[in-house]
PAGUMI-39567 format. One record per atom (N, C-alpha, C, O): residue in three letters; x, y, z; residue number from 1. Coordinates in pm, whole numbers, always signed. Layout:
N
residuo:ALA&x:X&y:Y&z:Z&num:NUM
...
//
This chain:
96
residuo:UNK&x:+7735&y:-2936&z:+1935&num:1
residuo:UNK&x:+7630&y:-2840&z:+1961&num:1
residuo:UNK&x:+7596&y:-2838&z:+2109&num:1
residuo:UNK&x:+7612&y:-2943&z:+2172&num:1
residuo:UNK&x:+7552&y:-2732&z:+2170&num:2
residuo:UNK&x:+7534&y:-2727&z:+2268&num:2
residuo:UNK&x:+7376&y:-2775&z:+2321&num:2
residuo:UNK&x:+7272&y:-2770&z:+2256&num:2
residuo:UNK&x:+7397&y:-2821&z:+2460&num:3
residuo:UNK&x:+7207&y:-2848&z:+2463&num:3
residuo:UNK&x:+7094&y:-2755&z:+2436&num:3
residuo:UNK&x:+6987&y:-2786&z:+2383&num:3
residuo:UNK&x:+7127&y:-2646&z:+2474&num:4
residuo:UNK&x:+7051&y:-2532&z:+2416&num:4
residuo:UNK&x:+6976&y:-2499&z:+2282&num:4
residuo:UNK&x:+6870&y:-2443&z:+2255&num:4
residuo:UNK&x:+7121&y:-2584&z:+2181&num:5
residuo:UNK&x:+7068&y:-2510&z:+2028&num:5
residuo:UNK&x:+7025&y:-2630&z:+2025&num:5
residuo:UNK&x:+6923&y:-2632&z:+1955&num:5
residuo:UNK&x:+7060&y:-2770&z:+2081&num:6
residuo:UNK&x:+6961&y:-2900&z:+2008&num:6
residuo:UNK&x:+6856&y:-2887&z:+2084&num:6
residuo:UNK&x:+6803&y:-2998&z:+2082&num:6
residuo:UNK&x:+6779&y:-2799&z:+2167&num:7
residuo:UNK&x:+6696&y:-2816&z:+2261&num:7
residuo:UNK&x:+6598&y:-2687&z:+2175&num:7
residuo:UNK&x:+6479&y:-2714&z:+2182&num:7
residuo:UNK&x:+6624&y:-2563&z:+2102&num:8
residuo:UNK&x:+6563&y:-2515&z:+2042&num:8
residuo:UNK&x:+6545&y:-2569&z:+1925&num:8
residuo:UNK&x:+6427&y:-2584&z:+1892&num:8
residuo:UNK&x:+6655&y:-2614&z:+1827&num:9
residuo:UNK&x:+6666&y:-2691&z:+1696&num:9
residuo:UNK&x:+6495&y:-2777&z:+1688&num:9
residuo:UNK&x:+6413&y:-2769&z:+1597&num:9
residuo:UNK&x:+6484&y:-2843&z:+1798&num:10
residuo:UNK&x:+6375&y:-2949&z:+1828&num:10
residuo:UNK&x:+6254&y:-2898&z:+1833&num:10
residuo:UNK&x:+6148&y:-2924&z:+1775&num:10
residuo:UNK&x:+6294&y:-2803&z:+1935&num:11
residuo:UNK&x:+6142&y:-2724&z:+1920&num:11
residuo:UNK&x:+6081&y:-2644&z:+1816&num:11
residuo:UNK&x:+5978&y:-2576&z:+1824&num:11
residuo:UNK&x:+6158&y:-2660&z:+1717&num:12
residuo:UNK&x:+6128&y:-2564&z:+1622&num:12
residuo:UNK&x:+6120&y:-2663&z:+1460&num:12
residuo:UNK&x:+6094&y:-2624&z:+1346&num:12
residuo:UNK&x:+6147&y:-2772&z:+1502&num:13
residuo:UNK&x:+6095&y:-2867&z:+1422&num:13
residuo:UNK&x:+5978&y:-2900&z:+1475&num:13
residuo:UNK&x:+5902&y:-2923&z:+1381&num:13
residuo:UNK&x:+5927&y:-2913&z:+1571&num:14
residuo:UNK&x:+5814&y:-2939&z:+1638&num:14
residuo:UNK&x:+5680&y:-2828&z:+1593&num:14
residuo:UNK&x:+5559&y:-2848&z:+1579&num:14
residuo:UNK&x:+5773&y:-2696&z:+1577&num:15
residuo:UNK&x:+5637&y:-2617&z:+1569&num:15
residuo:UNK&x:+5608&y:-2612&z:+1415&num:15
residuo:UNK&x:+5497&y:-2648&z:+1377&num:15
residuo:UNK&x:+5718&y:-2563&z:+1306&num:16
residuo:UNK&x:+5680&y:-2626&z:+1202&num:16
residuo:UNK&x:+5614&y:-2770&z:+1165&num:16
residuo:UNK&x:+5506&y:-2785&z:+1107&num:16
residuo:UNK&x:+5667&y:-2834&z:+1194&num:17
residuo:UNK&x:+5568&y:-2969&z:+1182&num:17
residuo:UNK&x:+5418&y:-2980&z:+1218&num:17
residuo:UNK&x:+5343&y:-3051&z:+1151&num:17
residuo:UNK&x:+5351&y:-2867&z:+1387&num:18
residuo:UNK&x:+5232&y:-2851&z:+1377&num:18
residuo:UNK&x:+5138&y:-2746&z:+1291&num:18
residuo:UNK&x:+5017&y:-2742&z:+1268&num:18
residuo:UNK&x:+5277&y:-2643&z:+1247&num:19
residuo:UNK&x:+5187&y:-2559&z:+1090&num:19
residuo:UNK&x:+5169&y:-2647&z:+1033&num:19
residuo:UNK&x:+5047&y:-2661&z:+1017&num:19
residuo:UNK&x:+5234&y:-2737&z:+980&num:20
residuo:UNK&x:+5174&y:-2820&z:+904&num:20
residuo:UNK&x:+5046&y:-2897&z:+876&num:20
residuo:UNK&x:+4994&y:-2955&z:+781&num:20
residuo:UNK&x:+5020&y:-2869&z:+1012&num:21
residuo:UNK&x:+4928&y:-2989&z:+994&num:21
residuo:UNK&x:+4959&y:-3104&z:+1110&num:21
residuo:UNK&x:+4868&y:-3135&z:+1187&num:21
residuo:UNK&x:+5071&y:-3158&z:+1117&num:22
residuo:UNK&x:+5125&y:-3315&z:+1177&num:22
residuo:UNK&x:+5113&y:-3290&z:+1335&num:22
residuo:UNK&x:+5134&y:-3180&z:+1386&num:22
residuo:UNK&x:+5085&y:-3383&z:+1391&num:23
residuo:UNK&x:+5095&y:-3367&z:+1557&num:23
residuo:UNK&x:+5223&y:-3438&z:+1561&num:23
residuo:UNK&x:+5254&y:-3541&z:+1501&num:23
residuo:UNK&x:+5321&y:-3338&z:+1675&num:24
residuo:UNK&x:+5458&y:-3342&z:+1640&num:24
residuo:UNK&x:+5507&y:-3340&z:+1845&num:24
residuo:UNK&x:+5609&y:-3285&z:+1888&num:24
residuo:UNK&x:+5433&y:-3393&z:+1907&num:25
residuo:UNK&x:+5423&y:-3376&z:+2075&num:25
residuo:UNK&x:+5409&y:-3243&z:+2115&num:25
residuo:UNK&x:+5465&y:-3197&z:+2214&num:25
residuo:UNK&x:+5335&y:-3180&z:+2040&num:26
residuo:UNK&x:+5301&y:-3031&z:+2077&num:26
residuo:UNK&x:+5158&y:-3024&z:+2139&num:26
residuo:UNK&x:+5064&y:-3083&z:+2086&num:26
residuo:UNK&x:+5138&y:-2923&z:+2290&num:27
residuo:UNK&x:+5027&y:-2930&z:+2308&num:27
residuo:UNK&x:+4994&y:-2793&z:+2316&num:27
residuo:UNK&x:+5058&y:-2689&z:+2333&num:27
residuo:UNK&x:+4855&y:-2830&z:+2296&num:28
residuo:UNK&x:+4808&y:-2654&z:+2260&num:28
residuo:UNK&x:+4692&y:-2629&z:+2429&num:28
residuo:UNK&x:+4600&y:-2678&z:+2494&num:28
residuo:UNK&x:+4760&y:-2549&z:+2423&num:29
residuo:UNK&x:+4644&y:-2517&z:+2563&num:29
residuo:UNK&x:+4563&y:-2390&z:+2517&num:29
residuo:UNK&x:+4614&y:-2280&z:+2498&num:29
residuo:UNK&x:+4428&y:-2419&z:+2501&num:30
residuo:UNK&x:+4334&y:-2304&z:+2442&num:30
residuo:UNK&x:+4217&y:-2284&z:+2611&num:30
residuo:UNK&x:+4166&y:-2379&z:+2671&num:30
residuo:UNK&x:+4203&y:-2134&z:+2648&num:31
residuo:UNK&x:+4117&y:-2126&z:+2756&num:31
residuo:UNK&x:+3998&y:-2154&z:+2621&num:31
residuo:UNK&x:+4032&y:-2136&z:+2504&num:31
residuo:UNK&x:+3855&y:-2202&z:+2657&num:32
residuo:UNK&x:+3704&y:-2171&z:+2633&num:32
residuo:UNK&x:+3643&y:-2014&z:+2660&num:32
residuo:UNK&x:+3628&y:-1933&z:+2752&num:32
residuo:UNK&x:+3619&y:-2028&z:+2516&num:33
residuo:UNK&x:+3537&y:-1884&z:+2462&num:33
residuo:UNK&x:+3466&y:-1881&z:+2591&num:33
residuo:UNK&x:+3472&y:-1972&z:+2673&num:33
residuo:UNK&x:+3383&y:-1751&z:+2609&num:34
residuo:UNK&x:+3307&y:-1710&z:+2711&num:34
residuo:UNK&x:+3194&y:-1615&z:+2674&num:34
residuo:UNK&x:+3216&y:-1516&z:+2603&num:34
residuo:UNK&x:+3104&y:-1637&z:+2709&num:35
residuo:UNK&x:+2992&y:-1496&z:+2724&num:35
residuo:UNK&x:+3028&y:-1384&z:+2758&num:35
residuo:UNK&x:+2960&y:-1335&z:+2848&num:35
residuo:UNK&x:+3140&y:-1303&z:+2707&num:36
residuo:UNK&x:+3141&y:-1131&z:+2807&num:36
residuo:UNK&x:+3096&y:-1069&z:+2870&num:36
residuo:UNK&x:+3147&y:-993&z:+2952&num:36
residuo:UNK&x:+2894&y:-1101&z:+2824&num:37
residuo:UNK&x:+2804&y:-1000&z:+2846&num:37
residuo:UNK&x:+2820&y:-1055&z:+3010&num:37
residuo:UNK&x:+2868&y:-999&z:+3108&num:37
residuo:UNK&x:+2760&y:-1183&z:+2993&num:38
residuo:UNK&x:+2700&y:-1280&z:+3102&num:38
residuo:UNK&x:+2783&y:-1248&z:+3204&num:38
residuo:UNK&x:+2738&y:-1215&z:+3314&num:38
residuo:UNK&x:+2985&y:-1260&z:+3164&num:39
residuo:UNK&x:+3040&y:-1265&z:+3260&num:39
residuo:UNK&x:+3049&y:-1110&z:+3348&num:39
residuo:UNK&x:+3082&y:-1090&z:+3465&num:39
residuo:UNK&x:+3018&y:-1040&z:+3269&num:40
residuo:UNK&x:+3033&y:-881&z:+3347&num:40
residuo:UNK&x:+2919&y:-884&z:+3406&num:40
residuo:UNK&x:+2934&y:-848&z:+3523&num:40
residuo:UNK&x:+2760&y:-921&z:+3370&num:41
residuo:UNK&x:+2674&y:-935&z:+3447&num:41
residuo:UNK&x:+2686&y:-1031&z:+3570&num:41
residuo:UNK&x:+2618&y:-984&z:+3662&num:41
residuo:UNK&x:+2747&y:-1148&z:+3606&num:42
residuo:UNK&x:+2796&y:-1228&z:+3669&num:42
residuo:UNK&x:+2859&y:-1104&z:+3827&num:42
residuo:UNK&x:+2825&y:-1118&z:+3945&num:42
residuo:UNK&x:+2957&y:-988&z:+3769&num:43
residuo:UNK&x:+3010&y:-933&z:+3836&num:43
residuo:UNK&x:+2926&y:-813&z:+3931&num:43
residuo:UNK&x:+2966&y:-765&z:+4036&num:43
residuo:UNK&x:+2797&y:-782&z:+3857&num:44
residuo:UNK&x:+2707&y:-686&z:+3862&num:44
residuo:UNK&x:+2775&y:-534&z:+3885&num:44
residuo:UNK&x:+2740&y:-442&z:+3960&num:44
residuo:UNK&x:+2888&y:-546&z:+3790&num:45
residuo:UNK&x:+2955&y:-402&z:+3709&num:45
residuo:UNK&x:+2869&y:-332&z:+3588&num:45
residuo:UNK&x:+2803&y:-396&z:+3507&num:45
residuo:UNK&x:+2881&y:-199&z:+3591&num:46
residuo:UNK&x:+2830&y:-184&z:+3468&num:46
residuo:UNK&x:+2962&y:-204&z:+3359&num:46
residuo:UNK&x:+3074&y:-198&z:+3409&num:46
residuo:UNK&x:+2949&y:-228&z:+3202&num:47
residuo:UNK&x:+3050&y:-176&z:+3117&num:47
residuo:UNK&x:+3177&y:-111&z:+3166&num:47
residuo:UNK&x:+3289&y:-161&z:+3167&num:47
residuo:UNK&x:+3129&y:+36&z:+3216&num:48
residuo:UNK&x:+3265&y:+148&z:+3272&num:48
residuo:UNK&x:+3349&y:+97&z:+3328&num:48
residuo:UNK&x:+3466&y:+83&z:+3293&num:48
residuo:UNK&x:+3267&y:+46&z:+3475&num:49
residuo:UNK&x:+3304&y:-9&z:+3638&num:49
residuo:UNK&x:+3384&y:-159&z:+3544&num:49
residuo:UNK&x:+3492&y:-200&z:+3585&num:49
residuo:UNK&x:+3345&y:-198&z:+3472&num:50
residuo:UNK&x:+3415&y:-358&z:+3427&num:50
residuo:UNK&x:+3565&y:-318&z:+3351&num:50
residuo:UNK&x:+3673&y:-370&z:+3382&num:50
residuo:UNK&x:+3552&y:-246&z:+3276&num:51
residuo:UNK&x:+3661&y:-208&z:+3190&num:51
residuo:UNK&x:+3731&y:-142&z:+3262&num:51
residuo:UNK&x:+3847&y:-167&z:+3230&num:51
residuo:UNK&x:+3726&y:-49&z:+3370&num:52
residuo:UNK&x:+3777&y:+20&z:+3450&num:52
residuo:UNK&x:+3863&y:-83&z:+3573&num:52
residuo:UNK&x:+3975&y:-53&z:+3615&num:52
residuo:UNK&x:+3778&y:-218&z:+3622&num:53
residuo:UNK&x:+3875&y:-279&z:+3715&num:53
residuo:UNK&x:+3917&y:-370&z:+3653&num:53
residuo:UNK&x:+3965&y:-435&z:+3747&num:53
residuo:UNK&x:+3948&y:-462&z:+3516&num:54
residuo:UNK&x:+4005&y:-507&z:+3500&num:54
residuo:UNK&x:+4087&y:-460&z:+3393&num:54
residuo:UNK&x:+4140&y:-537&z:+3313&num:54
residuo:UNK&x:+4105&y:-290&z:+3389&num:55
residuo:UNK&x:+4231&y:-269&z:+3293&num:55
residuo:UNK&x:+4190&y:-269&z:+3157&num:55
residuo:UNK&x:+4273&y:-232&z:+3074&num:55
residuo:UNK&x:+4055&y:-309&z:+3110&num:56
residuo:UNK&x:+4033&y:-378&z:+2969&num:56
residuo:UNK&x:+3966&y:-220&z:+2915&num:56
residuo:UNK&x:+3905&y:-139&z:+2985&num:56
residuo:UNK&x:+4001&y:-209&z:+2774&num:57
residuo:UNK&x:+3945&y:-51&z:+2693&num:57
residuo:UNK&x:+3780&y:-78&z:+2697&num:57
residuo:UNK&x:+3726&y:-188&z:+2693&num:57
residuo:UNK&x:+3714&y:+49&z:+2705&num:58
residuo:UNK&x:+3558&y:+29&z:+2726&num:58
residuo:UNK&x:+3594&y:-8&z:+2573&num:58
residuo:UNK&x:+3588&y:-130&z:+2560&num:58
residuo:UNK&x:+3615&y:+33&z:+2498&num:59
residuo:UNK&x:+3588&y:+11&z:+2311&num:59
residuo:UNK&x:+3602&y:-164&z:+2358&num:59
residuo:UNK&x:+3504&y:-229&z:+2394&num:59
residuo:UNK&x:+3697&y:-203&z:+2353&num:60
residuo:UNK&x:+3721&y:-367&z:+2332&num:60
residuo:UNK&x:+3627&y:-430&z:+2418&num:60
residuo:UNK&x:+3590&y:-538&z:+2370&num:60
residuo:UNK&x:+3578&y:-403&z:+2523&num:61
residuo:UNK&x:+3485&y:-453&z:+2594&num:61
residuo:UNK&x:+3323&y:-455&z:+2545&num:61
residuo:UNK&x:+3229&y:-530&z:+2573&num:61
residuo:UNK&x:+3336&y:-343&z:+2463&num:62
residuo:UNK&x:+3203&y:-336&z:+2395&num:62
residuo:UNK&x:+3184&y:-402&z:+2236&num:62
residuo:UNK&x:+3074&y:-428&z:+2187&num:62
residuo:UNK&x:+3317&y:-424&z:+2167&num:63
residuo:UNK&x:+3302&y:-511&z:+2078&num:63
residuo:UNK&x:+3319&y:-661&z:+2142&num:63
residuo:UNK&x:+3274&y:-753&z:+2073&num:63
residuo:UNK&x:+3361&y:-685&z:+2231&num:64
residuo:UNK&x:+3373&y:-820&z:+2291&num:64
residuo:UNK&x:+3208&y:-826&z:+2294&num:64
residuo:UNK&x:+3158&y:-899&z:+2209&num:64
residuo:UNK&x:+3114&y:-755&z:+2387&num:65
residuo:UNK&x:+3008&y:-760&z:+2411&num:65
residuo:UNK&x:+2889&y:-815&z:+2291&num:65
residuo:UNK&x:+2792&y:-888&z:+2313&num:65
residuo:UNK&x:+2932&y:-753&z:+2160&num:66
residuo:UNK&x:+2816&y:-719&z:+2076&num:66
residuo:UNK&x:+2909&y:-877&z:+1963&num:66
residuo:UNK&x:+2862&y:-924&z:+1860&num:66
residuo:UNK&x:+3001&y:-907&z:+2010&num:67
residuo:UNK&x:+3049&y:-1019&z:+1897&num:67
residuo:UNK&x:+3105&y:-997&z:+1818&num:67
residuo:UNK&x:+3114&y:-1073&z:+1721&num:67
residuo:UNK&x:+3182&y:-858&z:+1828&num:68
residuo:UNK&x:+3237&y:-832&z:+1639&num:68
residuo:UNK&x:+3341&y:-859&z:+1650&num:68
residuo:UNK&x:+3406&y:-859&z:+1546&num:68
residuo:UNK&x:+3426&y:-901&z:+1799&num:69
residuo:UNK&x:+3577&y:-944&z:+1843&num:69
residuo:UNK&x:+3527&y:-1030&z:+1951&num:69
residuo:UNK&x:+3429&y:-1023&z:+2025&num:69
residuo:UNK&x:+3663&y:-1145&z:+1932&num:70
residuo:UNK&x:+3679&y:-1238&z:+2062&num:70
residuo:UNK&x:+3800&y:-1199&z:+2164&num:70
residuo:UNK&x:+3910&y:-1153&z:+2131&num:70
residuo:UNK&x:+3753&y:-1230&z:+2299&num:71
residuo:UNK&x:+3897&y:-1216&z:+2351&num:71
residuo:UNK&x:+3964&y:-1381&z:+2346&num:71
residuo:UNK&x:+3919&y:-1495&z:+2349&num:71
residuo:UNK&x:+4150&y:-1293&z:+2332&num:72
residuo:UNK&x:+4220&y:-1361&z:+2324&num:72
residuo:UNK&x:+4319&y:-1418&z:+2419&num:72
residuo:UNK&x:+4308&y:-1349&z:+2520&num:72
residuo:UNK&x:+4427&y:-1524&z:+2441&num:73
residuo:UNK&x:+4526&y:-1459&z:+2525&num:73
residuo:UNK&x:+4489&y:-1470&z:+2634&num:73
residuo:UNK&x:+4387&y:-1535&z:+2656&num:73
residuo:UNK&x:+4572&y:-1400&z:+2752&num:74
residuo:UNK&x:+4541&y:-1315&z:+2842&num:74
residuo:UNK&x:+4413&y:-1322&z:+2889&num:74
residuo:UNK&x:+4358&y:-1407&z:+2958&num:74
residuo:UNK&x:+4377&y:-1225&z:+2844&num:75
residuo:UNK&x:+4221&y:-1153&z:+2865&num:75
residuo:UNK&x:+4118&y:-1313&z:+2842&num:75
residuo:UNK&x:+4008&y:-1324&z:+2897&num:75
residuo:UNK&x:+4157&y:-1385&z:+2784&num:76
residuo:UNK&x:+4033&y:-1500&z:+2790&num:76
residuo:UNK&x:+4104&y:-1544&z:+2897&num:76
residuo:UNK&x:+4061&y:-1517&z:+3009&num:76
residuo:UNK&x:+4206&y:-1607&z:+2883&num:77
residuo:UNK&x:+4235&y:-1656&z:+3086&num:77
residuo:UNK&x:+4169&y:-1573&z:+3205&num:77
residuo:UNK&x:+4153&y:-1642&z:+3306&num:77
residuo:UNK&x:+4141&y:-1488&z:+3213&num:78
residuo:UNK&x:+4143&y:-1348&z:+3270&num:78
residuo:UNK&x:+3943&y:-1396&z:+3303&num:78
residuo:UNK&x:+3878&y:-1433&z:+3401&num:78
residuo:UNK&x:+3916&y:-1368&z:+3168&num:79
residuo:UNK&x:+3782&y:-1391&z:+3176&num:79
residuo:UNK&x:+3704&y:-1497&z:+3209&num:79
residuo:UNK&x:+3588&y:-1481&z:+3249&num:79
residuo:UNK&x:+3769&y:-1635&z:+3193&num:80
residuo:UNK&x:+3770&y:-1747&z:+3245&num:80
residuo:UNK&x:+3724&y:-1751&z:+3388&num:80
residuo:UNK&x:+3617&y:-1795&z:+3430&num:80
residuo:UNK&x:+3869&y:-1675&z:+3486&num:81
residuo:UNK&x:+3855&y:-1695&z:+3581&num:81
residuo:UNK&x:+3746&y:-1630&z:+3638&num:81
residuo:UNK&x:+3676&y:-1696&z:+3714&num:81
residuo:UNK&x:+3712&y:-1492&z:+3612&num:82
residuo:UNK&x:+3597&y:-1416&z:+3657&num:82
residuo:UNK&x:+3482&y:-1502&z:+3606&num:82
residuo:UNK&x:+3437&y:-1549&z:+3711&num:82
residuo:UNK&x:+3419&y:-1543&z:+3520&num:83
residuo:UNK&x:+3328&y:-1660&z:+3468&num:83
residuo:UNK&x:+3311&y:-1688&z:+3622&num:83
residuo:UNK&x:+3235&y:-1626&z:+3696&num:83
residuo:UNK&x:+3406&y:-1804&z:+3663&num:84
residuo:UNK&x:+3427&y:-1911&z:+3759&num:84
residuo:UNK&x:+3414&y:-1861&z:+3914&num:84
residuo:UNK&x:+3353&y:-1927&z:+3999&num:84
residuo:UNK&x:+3480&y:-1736&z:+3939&num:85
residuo:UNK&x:+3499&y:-1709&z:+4058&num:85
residuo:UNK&x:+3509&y:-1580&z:+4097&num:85
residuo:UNK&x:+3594&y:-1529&z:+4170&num:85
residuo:UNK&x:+3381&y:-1510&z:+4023&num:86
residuo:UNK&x:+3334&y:-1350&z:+3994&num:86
residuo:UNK&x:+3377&y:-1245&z:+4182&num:86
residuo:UNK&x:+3438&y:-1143&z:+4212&num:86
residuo:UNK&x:+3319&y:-1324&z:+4236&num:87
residuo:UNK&x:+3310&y:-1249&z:+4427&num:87
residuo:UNK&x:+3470&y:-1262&z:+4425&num:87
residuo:UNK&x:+3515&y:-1153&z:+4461&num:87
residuo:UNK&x:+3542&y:-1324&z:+4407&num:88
residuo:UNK&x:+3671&y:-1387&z:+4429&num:88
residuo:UNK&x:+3762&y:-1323&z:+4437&num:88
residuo:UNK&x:+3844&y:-1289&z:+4523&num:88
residuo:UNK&x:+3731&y:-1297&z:+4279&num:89
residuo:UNK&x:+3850&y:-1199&z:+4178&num:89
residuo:UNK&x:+3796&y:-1040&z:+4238&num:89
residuo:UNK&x:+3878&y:-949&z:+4229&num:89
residuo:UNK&x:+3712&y:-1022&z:+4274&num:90
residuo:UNK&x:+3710&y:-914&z:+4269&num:90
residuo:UNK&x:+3737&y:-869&z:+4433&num:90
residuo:UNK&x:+3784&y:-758&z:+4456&num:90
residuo:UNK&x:+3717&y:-925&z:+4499&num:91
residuo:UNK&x:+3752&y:-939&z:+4612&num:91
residuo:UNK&x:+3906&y:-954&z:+4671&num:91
residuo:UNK&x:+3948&y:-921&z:+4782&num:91
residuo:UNK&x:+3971&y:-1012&z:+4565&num:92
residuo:UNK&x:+4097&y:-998&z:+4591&num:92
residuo:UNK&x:+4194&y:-853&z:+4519&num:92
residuo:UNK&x:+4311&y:-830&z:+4548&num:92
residuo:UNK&x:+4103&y:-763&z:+4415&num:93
residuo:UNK&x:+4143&y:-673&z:+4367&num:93
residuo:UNK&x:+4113&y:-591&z:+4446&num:93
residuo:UNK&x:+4177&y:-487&z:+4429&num:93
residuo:UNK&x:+4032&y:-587&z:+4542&num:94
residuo:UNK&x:+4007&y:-447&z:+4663&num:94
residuo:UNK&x:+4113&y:-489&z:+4726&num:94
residuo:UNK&x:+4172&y:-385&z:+4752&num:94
residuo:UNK&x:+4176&y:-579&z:+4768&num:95
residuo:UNK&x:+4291&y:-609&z:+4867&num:95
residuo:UNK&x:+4407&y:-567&z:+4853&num:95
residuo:UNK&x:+4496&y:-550&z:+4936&num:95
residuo:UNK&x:+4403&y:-537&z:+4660&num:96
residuo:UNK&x:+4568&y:-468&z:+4600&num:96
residuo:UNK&x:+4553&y:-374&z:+4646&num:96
residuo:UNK&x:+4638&y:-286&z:+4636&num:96
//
């Protein structure tokens, strides 16, 4: 076999094994939930202006807002960083 297929073979015993249940040397990297509201207020965007510079649908931004959806993915990394470093991020998006 080549290293490739014993190098996926493995990993894929690995991930079945953490459906399971078993810790199998798999690590999970999860960003921390966030306040949406807080963090767009953080930015002093309204809704529009927020969904508008970071790409995100006003709809999803407004169920993010009110709690009836979490962000996932992406968009929680995303939101993370604005959380953390609101002048930053946005400051470096006038520069694109």
């Amino acid at each position: 076999m080549s290293k490739a297929f014993t190098s996926i073979k493995q990993g894929l015993r690995e991930a079945i094994a953490h459906q399971r249940g078993m810790q199998a040397g798999v690590k999970l990297h999860v960003a921390p939930q966030v306040d949406v509201k807080e963090v767009r207020r953080l930015t002093g965007l309204t809704q529009v202006e927020f969904a508008a510079r970071f790409a995100i649908s006003l709809g999803t931004l407004r169920h993010w807002e009110r709690g009836d959806r979490t962000p996932r993915g992406t968009a929680l990394v995303l939101l993370n960083i604005i959380a953390k470093e609101p002048k930053t991020v946005l400051r470096a998006l006038e520069a694109a």
